[in-house]
N, CA, C and O atoms as a printed pandas DataFrame, in Angstrom:
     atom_number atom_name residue_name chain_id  residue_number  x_coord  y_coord  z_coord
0              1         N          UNK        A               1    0.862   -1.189    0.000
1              2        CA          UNK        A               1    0.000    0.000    0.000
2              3         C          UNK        A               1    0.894    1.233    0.000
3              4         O          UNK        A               1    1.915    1.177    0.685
4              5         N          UNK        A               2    0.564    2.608   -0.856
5              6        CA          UNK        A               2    1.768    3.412   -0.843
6              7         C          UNK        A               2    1.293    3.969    0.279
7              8         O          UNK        A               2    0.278    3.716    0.929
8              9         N          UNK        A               3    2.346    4.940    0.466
9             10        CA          UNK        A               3    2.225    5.747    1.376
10            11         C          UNK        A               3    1.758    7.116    1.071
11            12         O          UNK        A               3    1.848    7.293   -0.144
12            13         N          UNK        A               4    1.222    8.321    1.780
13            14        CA          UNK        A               4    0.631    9.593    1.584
14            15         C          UNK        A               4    1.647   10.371    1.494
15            16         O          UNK        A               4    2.583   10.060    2.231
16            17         N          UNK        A               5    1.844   11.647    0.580
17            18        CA          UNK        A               5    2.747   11.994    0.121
18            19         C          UNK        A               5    2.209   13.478    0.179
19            20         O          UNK        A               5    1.009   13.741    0.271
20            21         N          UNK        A               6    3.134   14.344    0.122
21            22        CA          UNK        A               6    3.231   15.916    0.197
22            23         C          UNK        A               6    2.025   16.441    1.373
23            24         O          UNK        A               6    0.933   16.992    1.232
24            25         N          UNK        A               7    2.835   15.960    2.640
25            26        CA          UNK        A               7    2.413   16.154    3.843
26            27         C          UNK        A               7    2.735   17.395    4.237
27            28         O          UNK        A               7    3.888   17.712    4.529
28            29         N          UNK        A               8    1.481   18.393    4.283
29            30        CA          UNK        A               8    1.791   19.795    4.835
30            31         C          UNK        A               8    0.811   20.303    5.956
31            32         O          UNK        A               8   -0.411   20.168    6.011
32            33         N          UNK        A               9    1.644   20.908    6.814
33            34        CA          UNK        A               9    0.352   21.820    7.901
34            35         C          UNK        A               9    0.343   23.436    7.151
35            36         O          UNK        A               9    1.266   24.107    6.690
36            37         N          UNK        A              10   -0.822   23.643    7.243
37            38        CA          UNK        A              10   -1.192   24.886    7.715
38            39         C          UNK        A              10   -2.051   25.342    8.687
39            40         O          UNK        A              10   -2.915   24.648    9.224
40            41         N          UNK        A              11   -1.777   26.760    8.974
41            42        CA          UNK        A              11   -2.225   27.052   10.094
42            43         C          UNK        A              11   -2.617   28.696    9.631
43            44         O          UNK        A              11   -1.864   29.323    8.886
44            45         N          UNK        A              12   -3.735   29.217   10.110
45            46        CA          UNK        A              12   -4.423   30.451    9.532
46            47         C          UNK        A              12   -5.492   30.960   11.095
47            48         O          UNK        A              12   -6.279   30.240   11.709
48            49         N          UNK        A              13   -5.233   32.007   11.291
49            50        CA          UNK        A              13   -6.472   32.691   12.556
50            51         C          UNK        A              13   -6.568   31.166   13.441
51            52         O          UNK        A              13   -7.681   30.880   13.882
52            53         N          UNK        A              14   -5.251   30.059   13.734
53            54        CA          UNK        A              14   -5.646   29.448   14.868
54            55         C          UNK        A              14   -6.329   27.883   14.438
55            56         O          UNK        A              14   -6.536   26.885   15.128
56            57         N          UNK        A              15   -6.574   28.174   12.953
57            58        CA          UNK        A              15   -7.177   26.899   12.423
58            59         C          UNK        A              15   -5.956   26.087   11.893
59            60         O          UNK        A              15   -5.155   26.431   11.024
60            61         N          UNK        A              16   -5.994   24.967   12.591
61            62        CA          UNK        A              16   -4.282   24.291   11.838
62            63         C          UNK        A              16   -4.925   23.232   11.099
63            64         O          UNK        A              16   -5.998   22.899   11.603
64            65         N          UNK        A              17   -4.647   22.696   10.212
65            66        CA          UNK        A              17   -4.880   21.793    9.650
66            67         C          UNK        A              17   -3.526   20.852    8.815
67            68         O          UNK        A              17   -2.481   21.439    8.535
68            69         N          UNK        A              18   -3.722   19.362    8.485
69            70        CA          UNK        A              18   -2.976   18.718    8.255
70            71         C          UNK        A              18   -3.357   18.309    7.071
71            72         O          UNK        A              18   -4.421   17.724    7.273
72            73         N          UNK        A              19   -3.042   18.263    5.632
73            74        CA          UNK        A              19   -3.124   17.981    4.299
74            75         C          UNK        A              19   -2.111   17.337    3.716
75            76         O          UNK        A              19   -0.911   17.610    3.740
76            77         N          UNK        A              20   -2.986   15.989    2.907
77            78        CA          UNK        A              20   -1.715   15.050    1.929
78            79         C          UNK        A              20   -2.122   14.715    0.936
79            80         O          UNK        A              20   -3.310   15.009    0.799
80            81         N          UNK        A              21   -1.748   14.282    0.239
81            82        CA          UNK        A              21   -2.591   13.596   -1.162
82            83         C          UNK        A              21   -2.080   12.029   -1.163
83            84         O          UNK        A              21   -1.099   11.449   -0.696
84            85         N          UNK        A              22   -3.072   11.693   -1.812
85            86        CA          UNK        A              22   -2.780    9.925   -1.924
86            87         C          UNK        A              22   -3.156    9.600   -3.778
87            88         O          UNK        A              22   -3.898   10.365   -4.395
88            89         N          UNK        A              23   -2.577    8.507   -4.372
89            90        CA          UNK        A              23   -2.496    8.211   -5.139
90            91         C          UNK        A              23   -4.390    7.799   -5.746
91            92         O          UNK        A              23   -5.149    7.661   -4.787
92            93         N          UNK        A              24   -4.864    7.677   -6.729
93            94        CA          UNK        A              24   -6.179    6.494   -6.816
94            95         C          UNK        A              24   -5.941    5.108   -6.861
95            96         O          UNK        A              24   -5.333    4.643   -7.824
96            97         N          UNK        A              25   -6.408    4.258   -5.788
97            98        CA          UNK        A              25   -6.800    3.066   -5.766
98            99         C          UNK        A              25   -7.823    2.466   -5.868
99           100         O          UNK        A              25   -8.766    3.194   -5.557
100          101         N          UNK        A              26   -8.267    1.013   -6.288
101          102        CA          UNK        A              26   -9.221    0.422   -6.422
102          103         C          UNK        A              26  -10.541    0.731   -5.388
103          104         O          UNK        A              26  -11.726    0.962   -5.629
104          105         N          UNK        A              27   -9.622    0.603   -3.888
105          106        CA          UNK        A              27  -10.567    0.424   -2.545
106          107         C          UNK        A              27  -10.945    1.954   -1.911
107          108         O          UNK        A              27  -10.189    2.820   -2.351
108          109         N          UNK        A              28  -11.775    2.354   -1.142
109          110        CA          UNK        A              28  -11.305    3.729   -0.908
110          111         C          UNK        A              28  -10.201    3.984    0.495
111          112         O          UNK        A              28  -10.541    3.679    1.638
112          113         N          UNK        A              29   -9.237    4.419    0.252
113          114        CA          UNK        A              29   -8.105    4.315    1.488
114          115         C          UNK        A              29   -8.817    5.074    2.091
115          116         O          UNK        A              29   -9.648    5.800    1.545
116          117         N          UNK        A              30   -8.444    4.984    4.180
117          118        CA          UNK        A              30   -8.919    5.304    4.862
118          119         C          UNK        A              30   -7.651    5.799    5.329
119          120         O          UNK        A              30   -6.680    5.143    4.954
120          121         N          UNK        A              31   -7.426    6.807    6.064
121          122        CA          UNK        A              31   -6.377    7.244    6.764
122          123         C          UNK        A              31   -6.301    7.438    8.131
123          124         O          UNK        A              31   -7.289    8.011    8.589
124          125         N          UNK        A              32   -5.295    7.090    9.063
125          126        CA          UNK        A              32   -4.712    7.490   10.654
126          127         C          UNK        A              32   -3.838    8.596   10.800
127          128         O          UNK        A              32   -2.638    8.532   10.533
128          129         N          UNK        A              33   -4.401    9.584   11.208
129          130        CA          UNK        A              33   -3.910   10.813   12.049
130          131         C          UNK        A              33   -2.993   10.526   13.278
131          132         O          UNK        A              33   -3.630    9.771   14.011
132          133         N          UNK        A              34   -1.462   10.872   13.957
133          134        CA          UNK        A              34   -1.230   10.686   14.816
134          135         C          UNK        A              34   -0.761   12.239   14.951
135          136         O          UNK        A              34   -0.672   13.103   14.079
136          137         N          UNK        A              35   -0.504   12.292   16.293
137          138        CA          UNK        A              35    0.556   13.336   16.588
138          139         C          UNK        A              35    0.854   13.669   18.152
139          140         O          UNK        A              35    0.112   13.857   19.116
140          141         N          UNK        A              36    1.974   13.662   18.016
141          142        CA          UNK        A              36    3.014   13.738   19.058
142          143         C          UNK        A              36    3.214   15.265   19.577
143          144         O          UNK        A              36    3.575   16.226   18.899
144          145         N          UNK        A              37    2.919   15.238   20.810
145          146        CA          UNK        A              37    3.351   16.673   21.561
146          147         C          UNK        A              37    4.472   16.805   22.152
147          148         O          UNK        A              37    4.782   15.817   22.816
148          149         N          UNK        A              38    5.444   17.939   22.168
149          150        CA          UNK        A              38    6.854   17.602   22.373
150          151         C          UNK        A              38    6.616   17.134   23.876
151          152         O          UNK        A              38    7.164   16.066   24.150
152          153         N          UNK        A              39    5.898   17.741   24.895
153          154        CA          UNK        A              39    5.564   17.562   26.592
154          155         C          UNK        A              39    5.098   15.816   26.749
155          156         O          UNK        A              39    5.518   15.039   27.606
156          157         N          UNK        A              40    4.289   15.569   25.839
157          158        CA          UNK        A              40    3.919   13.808   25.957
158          159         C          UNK        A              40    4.904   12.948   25.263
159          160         O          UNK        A              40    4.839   11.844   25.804
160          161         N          UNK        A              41    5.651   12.941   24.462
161          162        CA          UNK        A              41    6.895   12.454   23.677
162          163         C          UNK        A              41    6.466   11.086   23.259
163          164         O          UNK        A              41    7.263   10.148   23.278
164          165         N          UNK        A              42    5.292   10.960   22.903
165          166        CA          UNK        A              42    4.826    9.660   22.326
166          167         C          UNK        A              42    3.674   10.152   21.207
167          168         O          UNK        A              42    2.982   11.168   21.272
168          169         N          UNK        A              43    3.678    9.218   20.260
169          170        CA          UNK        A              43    2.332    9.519   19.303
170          171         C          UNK        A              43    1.346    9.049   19.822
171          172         O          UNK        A              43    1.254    7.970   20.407
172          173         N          UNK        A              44    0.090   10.282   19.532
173          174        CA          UNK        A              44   -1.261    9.044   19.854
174          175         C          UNK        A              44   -2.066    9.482   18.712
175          176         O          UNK        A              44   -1.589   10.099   17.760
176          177         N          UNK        A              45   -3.622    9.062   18.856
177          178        CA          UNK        A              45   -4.650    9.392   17.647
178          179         C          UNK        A              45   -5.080   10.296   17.749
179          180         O          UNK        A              45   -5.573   10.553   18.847
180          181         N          UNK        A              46   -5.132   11.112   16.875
181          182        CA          UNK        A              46   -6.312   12.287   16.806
182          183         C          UNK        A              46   -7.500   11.832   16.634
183          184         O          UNK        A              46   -7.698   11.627   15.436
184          185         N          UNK        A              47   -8.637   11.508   17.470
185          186        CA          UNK        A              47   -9.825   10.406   17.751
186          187         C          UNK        A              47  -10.666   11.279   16.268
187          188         O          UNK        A              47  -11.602   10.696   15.722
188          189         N          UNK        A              48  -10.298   12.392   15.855
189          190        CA          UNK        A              48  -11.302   12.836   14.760
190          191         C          UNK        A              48  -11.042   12.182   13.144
191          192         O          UNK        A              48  -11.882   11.971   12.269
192          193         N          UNK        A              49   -9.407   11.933   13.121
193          194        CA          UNK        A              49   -8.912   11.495   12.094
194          195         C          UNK        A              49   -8.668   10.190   11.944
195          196         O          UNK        A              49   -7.937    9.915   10.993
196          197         N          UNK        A              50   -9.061    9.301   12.597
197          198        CA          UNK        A              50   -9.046    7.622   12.915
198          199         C          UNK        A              50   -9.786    7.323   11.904
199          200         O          UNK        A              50  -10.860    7.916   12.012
200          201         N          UNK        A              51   -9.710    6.387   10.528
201          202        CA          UNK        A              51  -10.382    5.694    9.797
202          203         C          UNK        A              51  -10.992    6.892    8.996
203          204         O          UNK        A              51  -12.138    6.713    8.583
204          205         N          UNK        A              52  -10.502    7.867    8.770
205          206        CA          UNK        A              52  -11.182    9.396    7.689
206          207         C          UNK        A              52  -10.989    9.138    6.475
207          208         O          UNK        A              52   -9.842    8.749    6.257
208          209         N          UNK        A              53  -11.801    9.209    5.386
209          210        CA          UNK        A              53  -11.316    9.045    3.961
210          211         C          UNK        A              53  -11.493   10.836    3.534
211          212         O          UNK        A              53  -11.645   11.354    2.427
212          213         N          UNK        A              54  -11.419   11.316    4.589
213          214        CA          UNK        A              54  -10.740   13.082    4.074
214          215         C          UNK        A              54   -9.399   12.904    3.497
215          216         O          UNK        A              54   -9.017   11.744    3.645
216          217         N          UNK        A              55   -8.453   13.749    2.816
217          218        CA          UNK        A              55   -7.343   14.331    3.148
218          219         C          UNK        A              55   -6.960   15.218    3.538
219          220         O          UNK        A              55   -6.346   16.041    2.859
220          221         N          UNK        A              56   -7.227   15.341    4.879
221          222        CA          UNK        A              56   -6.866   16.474    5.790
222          223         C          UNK        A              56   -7.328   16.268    6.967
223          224         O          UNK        A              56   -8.382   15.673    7.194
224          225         N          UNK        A              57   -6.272   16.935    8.148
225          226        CA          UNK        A              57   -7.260   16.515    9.133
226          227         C          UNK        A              57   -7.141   18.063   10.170
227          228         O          UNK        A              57   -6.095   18.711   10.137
228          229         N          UNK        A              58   -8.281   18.498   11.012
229          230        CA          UNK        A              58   -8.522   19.584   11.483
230          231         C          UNK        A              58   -7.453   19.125   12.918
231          232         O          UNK        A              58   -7.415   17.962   13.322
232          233         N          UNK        A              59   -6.620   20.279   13.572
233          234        CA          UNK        A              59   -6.031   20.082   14.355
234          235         C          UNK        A              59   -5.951   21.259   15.361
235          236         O          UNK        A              59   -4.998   21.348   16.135
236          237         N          UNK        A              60   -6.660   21.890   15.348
237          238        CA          UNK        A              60   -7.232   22.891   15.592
238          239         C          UNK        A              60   -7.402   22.570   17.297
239          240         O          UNK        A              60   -6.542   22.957   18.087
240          241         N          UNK        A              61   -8.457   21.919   17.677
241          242        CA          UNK        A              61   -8.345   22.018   18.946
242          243         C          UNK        A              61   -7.053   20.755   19.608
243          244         O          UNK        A              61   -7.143   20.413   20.787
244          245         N          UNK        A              62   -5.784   20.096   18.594
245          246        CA          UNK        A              62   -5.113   19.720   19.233
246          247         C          UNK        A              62   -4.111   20.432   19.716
247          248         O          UNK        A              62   -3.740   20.346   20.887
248          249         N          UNK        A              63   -3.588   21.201   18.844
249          250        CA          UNK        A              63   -3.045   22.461   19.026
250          251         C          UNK        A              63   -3.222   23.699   19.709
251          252         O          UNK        A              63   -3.454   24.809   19.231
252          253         N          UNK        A              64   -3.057   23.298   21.077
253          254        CA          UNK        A              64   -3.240   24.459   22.001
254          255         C          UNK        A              64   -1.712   25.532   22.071
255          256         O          UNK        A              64   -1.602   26.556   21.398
256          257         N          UNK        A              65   -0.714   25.048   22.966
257          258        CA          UNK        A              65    0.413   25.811   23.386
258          259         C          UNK        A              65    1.660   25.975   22.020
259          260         O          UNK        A              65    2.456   25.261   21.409
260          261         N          UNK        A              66    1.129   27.609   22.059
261          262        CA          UNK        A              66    1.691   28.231   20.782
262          263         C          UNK        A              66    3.381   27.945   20.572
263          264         O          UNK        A              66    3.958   28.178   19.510
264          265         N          UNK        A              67    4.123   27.337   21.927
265          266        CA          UNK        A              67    5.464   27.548   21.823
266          267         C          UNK        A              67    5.846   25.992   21.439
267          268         O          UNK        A              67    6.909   25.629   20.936
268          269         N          UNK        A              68    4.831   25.238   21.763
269          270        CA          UNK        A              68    5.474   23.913   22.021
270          271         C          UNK        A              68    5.333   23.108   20.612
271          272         O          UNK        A              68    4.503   23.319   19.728
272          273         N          UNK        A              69    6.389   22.106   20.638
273          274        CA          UNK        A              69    6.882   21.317   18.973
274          275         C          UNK        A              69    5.666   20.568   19.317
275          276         O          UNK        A              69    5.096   20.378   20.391
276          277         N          UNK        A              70    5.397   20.155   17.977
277          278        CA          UNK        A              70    4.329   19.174   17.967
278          279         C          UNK        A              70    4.897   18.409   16.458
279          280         O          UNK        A              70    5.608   18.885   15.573
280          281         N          UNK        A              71    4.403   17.337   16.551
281          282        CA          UNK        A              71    5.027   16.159   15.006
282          283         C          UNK        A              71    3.987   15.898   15.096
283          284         O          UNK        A              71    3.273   16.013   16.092
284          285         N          UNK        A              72    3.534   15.217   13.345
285          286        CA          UNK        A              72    2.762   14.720   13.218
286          287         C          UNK        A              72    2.769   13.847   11.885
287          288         O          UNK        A              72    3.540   14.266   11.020
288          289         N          UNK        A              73    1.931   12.537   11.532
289          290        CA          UNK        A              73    1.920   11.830   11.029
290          291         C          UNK        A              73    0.831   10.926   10.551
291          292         O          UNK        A              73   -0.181   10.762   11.232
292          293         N          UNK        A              74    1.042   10.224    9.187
293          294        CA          UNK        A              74   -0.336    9.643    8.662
294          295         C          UNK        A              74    0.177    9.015    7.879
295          296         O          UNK        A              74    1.230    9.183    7.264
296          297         N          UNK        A              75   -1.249    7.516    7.849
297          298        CA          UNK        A              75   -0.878    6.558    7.097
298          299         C          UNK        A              75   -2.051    6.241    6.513
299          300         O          UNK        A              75   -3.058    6.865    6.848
300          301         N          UNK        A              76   -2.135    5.048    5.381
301          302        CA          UNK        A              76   -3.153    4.845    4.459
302          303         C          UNK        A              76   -3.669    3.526    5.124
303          304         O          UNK        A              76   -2.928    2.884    5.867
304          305         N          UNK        A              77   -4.671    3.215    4.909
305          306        CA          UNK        A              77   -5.338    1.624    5.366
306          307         C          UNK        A              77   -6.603    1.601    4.596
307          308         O          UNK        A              77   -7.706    2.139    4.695
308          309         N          UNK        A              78   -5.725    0.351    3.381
309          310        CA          UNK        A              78   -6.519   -0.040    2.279
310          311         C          UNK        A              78   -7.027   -1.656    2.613
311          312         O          UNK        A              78   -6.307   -2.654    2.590
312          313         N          UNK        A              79   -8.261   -1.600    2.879
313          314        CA          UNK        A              79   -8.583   -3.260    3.297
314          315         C          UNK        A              79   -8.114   -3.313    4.247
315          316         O          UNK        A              79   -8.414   -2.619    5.219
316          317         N          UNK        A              80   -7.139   -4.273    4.194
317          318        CA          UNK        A              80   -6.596   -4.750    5.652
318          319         C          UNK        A              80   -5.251   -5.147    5.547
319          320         O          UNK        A              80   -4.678   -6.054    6.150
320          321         N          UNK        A              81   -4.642   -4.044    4.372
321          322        CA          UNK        A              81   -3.504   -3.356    4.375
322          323         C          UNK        A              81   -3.055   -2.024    5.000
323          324         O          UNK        A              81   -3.764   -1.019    4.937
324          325         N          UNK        A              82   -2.057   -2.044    5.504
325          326        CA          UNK        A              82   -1.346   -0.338    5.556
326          327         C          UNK        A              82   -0.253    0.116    5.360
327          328         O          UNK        A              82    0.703   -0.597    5.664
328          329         N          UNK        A              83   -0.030    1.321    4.844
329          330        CA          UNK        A              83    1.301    2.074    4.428
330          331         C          UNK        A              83    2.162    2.614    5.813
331          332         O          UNK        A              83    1.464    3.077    6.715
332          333         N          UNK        A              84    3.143    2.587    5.950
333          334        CA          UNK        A              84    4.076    2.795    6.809
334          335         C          UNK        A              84    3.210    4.436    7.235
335          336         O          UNK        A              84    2.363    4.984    6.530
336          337         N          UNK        A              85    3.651    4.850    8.343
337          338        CA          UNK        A              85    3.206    6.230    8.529
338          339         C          UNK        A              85    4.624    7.749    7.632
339          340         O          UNK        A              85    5.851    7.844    7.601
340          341         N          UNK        A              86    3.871    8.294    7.282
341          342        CA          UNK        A              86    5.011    9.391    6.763
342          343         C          UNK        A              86    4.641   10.890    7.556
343          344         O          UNK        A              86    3.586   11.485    7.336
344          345         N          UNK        A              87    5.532   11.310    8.363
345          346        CA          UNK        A              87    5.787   12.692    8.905
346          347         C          UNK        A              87    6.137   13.579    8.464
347          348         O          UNK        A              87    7.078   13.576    7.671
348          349         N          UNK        A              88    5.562   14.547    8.790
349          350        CA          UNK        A              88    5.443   15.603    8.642
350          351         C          UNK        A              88    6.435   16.548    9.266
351          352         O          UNK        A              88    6.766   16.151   10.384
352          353         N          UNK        A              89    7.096   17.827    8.851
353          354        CA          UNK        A              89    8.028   18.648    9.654
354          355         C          UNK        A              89    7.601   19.013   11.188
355          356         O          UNK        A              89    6.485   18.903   11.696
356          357         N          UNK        A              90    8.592   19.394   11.666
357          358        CA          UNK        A              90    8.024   19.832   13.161
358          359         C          UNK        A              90    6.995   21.346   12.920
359          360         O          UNK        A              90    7.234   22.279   12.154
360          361         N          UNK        A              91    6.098   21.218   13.637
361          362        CA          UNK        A              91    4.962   22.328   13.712
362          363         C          UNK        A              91    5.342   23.125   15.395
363          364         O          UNK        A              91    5.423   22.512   16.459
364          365         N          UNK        A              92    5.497   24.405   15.220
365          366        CA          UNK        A              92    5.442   25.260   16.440
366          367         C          UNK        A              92    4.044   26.131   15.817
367          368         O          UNK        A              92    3.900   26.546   14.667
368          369         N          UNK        A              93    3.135   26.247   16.920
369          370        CA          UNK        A              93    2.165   27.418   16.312
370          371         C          UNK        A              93    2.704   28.583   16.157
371          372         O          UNK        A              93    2.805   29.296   15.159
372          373         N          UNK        A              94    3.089   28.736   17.373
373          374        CA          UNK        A              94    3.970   30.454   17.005
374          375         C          UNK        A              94    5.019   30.530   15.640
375          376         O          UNK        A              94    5.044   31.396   14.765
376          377         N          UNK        A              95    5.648   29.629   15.748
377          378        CA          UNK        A              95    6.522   30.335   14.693
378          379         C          UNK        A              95    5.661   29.745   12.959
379          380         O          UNK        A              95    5.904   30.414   11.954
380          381         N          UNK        A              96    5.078   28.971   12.896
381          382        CA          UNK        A              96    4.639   28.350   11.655
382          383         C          UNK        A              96    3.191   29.382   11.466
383          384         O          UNK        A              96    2.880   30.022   10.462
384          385         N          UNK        A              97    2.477   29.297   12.742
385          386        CA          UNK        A              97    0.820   29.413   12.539
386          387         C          UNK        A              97    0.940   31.412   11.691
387          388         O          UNK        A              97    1.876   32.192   11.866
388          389         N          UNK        A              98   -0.339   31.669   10.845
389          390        CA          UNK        A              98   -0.314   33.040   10.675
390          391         C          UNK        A              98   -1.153   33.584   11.009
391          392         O          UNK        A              98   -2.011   32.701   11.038
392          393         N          UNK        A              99   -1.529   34.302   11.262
393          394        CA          UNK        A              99   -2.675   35.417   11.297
394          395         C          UNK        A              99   -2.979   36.614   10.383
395          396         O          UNK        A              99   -2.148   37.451   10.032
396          397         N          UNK        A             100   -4.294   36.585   10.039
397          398        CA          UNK        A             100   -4.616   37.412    9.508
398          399         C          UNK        A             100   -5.018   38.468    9.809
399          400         O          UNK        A             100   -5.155   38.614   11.024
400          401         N          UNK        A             101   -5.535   40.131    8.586
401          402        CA          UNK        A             101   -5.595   41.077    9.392
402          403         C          UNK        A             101   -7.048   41.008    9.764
403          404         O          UNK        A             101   -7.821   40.156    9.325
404          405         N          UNK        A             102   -7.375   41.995   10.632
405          406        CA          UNK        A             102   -8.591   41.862   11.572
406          407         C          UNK        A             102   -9.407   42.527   10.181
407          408         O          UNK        A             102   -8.990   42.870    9.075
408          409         N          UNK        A             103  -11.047   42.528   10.940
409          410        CA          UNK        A             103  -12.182   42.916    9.776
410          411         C          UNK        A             103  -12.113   44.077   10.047
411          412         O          UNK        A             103  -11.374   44.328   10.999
412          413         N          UNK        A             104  -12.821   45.275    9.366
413          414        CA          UNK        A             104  -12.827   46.672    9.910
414          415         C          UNK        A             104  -14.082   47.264    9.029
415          416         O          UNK        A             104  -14.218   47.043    7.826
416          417         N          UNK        A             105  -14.662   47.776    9.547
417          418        CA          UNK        A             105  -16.213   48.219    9.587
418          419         C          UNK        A             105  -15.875   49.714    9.822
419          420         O          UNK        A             105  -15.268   50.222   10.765
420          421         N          UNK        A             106  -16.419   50.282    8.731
421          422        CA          UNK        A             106  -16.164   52.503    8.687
422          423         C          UNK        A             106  -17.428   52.695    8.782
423          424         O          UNK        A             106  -18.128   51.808    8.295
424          425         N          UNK        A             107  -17.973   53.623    9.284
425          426        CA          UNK        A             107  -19.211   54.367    8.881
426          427         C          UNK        A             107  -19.115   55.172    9.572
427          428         O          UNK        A             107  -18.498   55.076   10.633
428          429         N          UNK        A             108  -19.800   56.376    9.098
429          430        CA          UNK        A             108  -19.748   58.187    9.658
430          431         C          UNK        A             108  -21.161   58.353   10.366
431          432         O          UNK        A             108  -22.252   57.984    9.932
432          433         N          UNK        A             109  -20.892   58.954   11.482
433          434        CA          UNK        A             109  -22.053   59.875   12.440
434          435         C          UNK        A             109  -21.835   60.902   12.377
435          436         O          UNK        A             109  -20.916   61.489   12.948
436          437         N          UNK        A             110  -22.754   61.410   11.562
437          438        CA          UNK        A             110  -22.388   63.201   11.720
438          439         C          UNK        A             110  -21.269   63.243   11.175
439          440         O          UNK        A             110  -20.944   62.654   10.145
440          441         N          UNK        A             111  -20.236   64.351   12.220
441          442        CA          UNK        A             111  -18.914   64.447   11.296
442          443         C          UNK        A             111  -18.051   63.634   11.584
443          444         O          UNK        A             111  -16.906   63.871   11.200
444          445         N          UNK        A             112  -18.333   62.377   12.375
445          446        CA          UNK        A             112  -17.118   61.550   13.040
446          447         C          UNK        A             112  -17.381   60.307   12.173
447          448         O          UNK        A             112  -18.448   59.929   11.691
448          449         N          UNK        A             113  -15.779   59.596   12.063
449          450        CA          UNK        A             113  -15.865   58.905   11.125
450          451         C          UNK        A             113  -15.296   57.735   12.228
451          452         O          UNK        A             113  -14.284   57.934   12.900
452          453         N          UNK        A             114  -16.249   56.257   12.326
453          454        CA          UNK        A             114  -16.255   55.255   13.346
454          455         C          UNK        A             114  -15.179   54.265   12.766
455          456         O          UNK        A             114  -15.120   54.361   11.540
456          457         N          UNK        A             115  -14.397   53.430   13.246
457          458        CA          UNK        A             115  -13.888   52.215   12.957
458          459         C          UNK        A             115  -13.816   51.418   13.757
459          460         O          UNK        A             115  -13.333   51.652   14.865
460          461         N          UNK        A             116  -14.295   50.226   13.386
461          462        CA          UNK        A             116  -14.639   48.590   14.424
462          463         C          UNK        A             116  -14.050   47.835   13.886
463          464         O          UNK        A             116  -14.315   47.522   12.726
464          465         N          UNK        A             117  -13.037   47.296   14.593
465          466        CA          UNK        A             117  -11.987   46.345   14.500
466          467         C          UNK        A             117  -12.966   45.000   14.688
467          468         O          UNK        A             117  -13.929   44.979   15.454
468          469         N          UNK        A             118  -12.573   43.970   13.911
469          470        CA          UNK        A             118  -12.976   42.779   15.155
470          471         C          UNK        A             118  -12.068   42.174   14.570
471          472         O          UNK        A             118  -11.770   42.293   13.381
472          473         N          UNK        A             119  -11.397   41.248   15.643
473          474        CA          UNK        A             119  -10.210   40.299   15.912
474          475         C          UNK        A             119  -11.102   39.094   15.666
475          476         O          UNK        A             119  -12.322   38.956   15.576
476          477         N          UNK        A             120  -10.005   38.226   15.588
477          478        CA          UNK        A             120  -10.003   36.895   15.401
478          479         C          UNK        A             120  -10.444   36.468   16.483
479          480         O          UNK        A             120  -10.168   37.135   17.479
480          481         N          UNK        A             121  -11.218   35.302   16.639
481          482        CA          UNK        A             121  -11.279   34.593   17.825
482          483         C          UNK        A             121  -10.210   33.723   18.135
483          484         O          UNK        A             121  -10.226   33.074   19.180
């Protein structure tokens, strides 16, 4: 079974996500999400990405502490075959994740001219 190939995170306003592509096969491959927090130093499952025939997986609420390494990794499971797992670079939110600019809302009262920021959640 091959393995998943051009394994990338992104990360945008806090939303991280994990994206790969897989080849077409006969069966539909199912994929395993793992990932490793540098503080737990072991892989486990991302219980959302267990058996997903997405390619991608939301990591969003695994990814809490902006400083800390996190790895991560995925494999294919065709039938009751599977592809070795292939990793991904190390992910820091802070230094990888981006943010975008905030929304901004103008409108005039009279002669004053208003601006409303709103931030990201």
């Amino acid at each position: 079974v091959p393995s998943p190939t051009e394994i990338v995170v992104t990360s945008e306003n806090f939303k991280t996500v994990l994206h790969w592509q897989y080849p077409s096969v006969s069966e539909t491959p199912r994929f395993i999400v793992e990932i490793k927090p540098y503080n737990l130093g072991d892989y486990k499952n991302v219980s959302t990405c267990v058996n997903t025939s997405a390619h991608f997986c939301d990591l969003s609420e695994e990814i809490c502490d902006p400083y800390s390494s996190h790895w991560l990794r995925v494999k294919a499971v065709v039938g009751s075959q599977e592809s070795e797992f292939v990793e991904a670079n190390e992910f820091i939110l802070q230094r990888h994740g981006k943010i975008g600019p905030p929304k901004l809302n103008l409108s005039r009262h009279d002669d004053k001219i208003v601006v409303d920021i709103y931030h990201h959640v």
